[in-house]
SESE-812638 format. One line per field, with one value per residue (C-alpha): residue number from 1; chain; z negated, x negated, y negated. Coordinates in Angstrom, 1 decimal. Example, Ala and Ser with C-alpha at 12.3 -4.5 7.8 and 13.67 -1.06 7.14 Angstrom:
// residues 2
nr c(1:2) $
kette c(A:A) $
w c(-7.8:-7.1) $
u c(-12.3:-13.7) $
v c(4.5:1.1) $
END
This chain:
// residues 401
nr c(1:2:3:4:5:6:7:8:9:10:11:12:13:14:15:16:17:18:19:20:21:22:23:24:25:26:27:28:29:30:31:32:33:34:35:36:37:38:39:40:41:42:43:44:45:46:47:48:49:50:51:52:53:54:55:56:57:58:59:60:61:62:63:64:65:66:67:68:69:70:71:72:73:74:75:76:77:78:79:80:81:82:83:84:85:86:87:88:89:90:91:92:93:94:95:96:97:98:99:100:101:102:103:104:105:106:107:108:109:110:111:112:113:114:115:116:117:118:119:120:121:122:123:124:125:126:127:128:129:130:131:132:133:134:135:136:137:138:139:140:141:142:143:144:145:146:147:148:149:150:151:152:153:154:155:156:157:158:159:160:161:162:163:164:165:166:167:168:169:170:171:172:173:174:175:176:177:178:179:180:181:182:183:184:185:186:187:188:189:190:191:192:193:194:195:196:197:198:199:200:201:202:203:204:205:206:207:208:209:210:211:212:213:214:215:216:217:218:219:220:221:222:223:224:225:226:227:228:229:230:231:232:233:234:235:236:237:238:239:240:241:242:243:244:245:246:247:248:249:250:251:252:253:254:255:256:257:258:259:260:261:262:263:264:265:266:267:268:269:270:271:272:273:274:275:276:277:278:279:280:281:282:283:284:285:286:287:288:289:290:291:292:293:294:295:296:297:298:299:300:301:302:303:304:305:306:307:308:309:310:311:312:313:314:315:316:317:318:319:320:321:322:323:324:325:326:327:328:329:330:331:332:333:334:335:336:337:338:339:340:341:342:343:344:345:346:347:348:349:350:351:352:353:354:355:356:357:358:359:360:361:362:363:364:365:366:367:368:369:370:371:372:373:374:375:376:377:378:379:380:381:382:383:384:385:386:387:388:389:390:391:392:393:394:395:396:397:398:399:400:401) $
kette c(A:A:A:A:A:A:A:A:A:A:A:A:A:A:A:A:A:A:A:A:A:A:A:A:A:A:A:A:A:A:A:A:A:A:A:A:A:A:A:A:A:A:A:A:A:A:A:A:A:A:A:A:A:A:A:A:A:A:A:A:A:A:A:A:A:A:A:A:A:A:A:A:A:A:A:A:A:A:A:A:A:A:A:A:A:A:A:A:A:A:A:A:A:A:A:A:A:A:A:A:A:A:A:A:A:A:A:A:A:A:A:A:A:A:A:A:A:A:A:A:A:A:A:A:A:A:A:A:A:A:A:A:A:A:A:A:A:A:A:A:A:A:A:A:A:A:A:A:A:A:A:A:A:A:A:A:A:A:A:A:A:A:A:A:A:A:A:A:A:A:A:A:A:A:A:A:A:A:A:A:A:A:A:A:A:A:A:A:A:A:A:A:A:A:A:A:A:A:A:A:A:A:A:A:A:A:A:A:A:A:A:A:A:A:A:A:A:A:A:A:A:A:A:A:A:A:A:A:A:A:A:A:A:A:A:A:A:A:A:A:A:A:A:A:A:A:A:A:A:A:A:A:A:A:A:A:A:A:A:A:A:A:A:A:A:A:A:A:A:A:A:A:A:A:A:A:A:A:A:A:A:A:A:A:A:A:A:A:A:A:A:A:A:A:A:A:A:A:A:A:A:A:A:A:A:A:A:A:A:A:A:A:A:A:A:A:A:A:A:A:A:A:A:A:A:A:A:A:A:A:A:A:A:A:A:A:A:A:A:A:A:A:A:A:A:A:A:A:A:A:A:A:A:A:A:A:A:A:A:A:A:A:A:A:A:A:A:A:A:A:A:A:A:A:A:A:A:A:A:A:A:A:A:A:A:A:A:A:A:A:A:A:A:A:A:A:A:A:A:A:A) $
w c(103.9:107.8:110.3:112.0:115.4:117.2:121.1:123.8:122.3:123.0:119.3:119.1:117.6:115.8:115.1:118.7:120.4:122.8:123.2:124.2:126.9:126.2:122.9:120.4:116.8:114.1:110.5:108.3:104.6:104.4:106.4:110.7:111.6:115.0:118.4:122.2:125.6:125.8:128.5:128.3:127.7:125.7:127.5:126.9:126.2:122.4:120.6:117.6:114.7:111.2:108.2:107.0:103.8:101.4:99.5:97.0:95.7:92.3:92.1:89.2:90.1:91.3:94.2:92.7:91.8:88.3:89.7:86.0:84.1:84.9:83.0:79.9:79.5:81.0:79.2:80.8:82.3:84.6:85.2:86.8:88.7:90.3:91.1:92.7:94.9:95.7:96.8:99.2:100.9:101.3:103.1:104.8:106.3:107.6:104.4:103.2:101.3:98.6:95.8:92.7:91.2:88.5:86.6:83.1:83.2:81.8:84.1:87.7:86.3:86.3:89.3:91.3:90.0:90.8:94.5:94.3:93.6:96.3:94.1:95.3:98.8:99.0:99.9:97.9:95.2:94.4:90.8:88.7:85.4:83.4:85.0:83.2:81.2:78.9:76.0:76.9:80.9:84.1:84.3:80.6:79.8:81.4:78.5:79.7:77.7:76.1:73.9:74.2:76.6:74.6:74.6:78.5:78.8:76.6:78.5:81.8:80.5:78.9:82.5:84.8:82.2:83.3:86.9:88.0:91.0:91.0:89.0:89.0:86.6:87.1:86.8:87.8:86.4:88.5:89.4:88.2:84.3:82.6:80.5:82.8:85.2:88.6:89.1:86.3:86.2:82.8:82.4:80.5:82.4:79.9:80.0:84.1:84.2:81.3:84.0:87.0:84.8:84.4:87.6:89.2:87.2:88.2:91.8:91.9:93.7:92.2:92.9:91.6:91.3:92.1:92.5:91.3:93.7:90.0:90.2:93.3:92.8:89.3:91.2:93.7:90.4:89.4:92.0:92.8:96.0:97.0:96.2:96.2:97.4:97.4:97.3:96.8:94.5:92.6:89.1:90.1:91.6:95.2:97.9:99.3:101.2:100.4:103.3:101.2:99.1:102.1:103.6:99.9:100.1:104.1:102.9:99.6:102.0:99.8:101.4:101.2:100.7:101.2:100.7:103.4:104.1:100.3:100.5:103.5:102.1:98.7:99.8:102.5:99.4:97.1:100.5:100.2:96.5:96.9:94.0:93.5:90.7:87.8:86.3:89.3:90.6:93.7:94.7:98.0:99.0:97.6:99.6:103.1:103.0:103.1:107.2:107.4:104.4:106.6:109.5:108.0:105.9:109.1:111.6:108.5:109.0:106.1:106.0:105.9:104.7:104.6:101.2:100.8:97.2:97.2:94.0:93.6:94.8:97.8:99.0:98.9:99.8:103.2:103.7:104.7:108.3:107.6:106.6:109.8:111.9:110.2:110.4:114.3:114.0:112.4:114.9:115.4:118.1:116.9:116.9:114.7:112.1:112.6:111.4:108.2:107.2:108.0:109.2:107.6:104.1:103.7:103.7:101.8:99.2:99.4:101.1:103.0:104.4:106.0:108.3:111.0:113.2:112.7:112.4:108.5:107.3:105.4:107.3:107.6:110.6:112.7:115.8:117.6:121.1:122.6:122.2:119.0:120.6:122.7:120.0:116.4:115.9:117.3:113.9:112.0:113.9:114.2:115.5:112.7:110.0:108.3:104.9:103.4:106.4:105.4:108.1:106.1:108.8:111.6:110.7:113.9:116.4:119.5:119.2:115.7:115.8) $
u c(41.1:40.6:43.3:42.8:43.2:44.3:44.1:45.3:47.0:50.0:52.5:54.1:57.9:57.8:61.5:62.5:59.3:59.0:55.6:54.8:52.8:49.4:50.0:47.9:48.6:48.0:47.5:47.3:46.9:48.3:51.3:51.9:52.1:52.6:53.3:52.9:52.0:48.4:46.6:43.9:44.7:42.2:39.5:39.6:43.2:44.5:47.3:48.3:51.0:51.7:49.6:50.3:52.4:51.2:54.6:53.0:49.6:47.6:44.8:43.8:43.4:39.9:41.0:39.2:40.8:41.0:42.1:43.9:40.6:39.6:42.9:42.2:38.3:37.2:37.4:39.8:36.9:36.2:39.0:39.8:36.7:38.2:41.1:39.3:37.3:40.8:42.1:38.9:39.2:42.5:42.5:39.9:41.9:44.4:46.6:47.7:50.1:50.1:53.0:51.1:53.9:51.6:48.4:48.2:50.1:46.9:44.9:46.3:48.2:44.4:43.3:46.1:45.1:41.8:43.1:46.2:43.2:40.8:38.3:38.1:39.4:42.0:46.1:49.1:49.8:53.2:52.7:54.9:52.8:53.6:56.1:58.9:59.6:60.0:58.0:55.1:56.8:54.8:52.2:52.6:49.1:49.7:51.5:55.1:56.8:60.1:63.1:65.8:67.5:66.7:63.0:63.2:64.6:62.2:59.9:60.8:61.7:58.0:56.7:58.4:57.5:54.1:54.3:55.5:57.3:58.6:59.8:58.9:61.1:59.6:62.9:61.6:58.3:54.9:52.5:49.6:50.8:51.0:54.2:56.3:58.5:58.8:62.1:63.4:65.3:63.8:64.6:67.6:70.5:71.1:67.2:67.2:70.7:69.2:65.8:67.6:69.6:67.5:65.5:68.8:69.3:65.7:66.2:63.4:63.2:63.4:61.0:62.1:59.6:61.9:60.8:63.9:67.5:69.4:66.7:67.1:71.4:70.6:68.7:71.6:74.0:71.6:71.1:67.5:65.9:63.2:63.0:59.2:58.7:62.0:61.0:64.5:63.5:66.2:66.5:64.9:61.8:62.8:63.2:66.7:67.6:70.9:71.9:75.1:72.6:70.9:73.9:74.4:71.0:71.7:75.5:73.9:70.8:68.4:65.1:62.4:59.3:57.6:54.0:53.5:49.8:48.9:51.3:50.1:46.2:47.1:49.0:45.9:43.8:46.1:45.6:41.8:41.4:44.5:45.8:48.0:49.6:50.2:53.0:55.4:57.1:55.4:53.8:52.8:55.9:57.0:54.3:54.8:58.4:57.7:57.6:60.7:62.5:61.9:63.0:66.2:66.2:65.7:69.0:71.1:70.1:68.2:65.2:61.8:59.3:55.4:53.7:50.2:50.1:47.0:44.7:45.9:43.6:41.6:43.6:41.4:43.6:43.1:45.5:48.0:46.9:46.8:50.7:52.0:49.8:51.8:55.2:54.0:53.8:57.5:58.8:58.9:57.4:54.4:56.6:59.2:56.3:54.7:58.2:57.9:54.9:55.7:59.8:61.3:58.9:59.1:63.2:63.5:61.1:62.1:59.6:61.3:58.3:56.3:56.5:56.6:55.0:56.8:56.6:56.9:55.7:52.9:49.8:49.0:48.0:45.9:43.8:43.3:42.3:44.9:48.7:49.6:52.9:51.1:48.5:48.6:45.1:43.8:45.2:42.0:39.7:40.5:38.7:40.0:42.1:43.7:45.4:46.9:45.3:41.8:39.8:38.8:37.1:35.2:35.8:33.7:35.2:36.7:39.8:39.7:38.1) $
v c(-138.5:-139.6:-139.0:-135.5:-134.9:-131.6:-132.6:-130.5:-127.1:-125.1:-125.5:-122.2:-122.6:-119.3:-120.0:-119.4:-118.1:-121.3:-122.7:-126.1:-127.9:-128.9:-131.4:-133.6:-133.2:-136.4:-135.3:-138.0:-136.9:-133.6:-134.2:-133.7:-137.4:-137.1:-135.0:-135.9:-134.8:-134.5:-136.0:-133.5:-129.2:-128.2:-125.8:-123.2:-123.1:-123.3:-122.3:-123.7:-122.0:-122.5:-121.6:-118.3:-117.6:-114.4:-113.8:-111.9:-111.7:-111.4:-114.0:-112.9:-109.0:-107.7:-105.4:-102.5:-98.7:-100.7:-104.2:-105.5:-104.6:-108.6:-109.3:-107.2:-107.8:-111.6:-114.9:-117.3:-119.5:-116.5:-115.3:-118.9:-118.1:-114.9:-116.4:-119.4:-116.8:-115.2:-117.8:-119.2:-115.8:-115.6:-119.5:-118.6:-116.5:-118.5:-117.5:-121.5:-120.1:-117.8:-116.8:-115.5:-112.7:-112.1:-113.2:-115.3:-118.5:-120.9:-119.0:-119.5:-122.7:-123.8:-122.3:-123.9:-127.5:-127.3:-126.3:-128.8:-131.1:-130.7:-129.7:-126.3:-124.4:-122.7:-122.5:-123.3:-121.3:-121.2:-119.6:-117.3:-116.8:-114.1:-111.5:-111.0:-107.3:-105.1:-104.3:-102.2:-102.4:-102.6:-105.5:-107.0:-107.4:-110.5:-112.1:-111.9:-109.1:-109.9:-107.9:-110.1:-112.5:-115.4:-114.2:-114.8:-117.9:-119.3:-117.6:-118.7:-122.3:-122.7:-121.4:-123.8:-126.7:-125.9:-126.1:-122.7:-122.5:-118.7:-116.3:-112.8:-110.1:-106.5:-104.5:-100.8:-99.3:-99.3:-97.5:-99.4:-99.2:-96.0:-95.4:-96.7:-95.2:-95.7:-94.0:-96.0:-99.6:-100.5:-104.0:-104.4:-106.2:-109.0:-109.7:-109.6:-111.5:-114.3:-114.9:-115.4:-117.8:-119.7:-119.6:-120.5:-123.5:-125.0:-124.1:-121.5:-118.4:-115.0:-112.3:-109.0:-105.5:-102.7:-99.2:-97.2:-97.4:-98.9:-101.8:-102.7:-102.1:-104.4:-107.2:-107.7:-107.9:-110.7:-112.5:-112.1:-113.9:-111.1:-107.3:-106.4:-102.9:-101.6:-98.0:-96.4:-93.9:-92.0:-90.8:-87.5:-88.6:-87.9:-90.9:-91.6:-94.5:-96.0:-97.5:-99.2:-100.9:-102.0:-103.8:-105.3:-107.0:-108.3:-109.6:-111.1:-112.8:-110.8:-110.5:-107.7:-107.7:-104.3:-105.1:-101.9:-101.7:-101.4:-98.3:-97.1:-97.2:-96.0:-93.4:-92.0:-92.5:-90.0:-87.7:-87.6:-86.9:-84.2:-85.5:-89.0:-90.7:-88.2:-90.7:-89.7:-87.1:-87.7:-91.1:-90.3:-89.2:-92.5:-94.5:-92.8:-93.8:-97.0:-97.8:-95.7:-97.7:-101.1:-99.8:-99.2:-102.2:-104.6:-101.9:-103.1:-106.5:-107.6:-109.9:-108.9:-110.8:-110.9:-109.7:-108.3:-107.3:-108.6:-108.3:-104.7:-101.4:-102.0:-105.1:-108.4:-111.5:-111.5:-107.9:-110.2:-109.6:-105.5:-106.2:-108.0:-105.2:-102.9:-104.4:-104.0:-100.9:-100.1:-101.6:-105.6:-107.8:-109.7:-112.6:-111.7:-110.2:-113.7:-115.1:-112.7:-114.5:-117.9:-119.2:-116.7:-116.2:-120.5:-120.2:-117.4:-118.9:-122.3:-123.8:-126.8:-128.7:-125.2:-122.6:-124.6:-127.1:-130.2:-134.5:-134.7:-131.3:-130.4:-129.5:-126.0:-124.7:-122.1:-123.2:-119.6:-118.8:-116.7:-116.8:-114.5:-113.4:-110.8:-110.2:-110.9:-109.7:-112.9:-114.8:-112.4:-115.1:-118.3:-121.2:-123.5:-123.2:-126.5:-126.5:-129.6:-131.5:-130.8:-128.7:-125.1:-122.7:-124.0:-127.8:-128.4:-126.8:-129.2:-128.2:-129.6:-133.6) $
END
């Protein structure tokens, strides 16, 4: 692959929120070679910021009100094919990294290969496989139900043997799998405790699905990296937000990831039809509380990260941008939401070599046309969009030759 040159733009250190002057990028291979001083700005001006990173996404999900069906009822060959079309959207988008928490292991193993490849387009899937859970619990159609610990080490062992790079244990029921229960913690501690285990031992991250308070009080016992949702609901139903289990989560460096605008749409969609999830006590009540829940979560100083949930109802893979609009809107400058999704979601994930623009790290960037920390809307559009050096979206553009 040819050298790439980026001539003239502003580098945007989303770490401290200094831009550069004018400066010319090298990418040789799918690394930043190089940074100076350009002799020419680009005209009009450029900036230049890191690839985005989806923390949490289903490739193999449809985005339709059924978005598993693809899951229960398609051959493995397509399925690889929805999750290769997932993916092309979602890069396409300036997503050039995405964490799959969810989807069979052969399937998005595959679909990540192909990618990894250069074969197809599309970002770096960092891959979970099968989610860990109970029998008959939340989201295990997709192979990854166990009764004892020993049943999830070997699961989790097998899965990291064949390339995954995440873990995801689904600790709380969800709303997507009748039976279970939202206000519930239903994974049983040994089984949680025996995942992150072994996770810990390979060096990989911990995602952990956590609807009820006791999950998300059972995935600080463990040890988890993420919480995805965090939705606080007690044993009766009802939304409480414990602010001494938020200050656990900040003093164990747990991050959350709230996936809001899927909760935001789901819950104006329960609206409409008058009606909403008849497995809960009440699921838009559950939904709404969402903005306030991250508000809280970031005054008791815990990390936020970006996740979409994309795959699910009505969230294609380019939400990601719908989610840092929304963290906007709770209340953080489009800078620090611009962290979430790139600084803050590489560290928290593990990502050494990403999130920002530097000599030495892989190249995944977004060429836009206005500076994103007065308007993140601009990252919707970009002018080019670069993903393991190679030119994705507007390959032609000037700023990108």
């Amino acid at each position: 692959m040819a050298p790439l040159m980026l001539e003239g733009v502003r580098i945007v250190d989303v770490a401290t929120g200094r831009v550069t002057e004018p400066s010319d990028l090298e990418l040789v291979g799918d690394r930043i070679a190089g940074i100076a001083p350009s002799a020419r700005p680009a005209d009009p001006p450029r900036w230049v910021v890191p690839g985005l990173i989806d923390v949490h996404v289903h490739l193999a999900f449809d985005a339709t009100a059924d978005p598993m069906r693809p899951v229960r009822e398609l051959e493995a060959p397509a399925l690889v094919d929805l999750a290769l079309a997932n993916a092309a959207l979602a890069v396409r988008a300036g997503i050039t990294t995405v964490r799959d928490l969810g989807a069979p292991l052969d399937v998005v193993r595959d679909a990540a290969a192909l990618i990894a490849g250069g074969d197809e387009p599309g970002p770096d899937v960092v891959f979970a496989g099968a989610s860990i859970t109970r029998v008959g619990g939340h989201l295990g159609v997709l192979g990854g139900e166990v009764a004892t610990p020993e049943e999830a080490r070997t699961l989790v062992v097998r899965q990291l043997a064949a390339g995954a790079r995440a873990v995801k244990v689904v600790v709380s029921g969800g709303g997507l799998t009748p039976g279970t229960r939202t206000e519930l913690a239903e994974l049983p501690v040994p089984i949680l405790r025996a995942a992150v285990e072994v996770a810990s031992a390979h060096g990989v991250a911990v995602a952990a699905h956590c609807h009820a308070t006791e999950a998300i009080a059972r995935a600080v016992d463990a040890g988890v990296t993420t919480i995805e949702h965090g939705s606080f609901v007690g044993l009766d139903g009802h939304v409480r937000f414990d602010a001494g289990l938020a200050h656990r989560l900040a003093d164990a460096g747990i991050a959350v990831d709230p996936t809001l605008s899927g909760s935001i749409r789901t819950a104006a969609r329960y609206r409409k039809a008058g009606a909403h999830n008849p497995t809960e006590h009440d699921a838009i009540a559950r939904l709404e509380s969402r903005p306030g829940i991250v508000a809280a979560l970031r005054d008791a100083g815990v990390t936020i990260v970006a996740g979409s949930d994309a795959g699910v109802t009505e969230t294609p893979l380019d939400s990601l941008h719908d989610d840092l609009a929304a963290l906007v809107d709770v209340g953080m400058t489009p800078l620090e939401a611009l962290r979430a999704a790139t600084v803050d979601a590489a560290r928290i994930i593990g990502l050494t070599d990403r999130g920002r623009v530097a000599i030495g790290g892989r190249a995944d960037l977004l060429v836009v046309d206005r500076d994103p920390r007065e308007d993140l809307s601009v990252l919707r559009s970009p002018h080019a969009v670069i993903a393991a050096g190679r030119a994705i979206s507007r390959p032609g553009d000037p700023a990108a030759r």
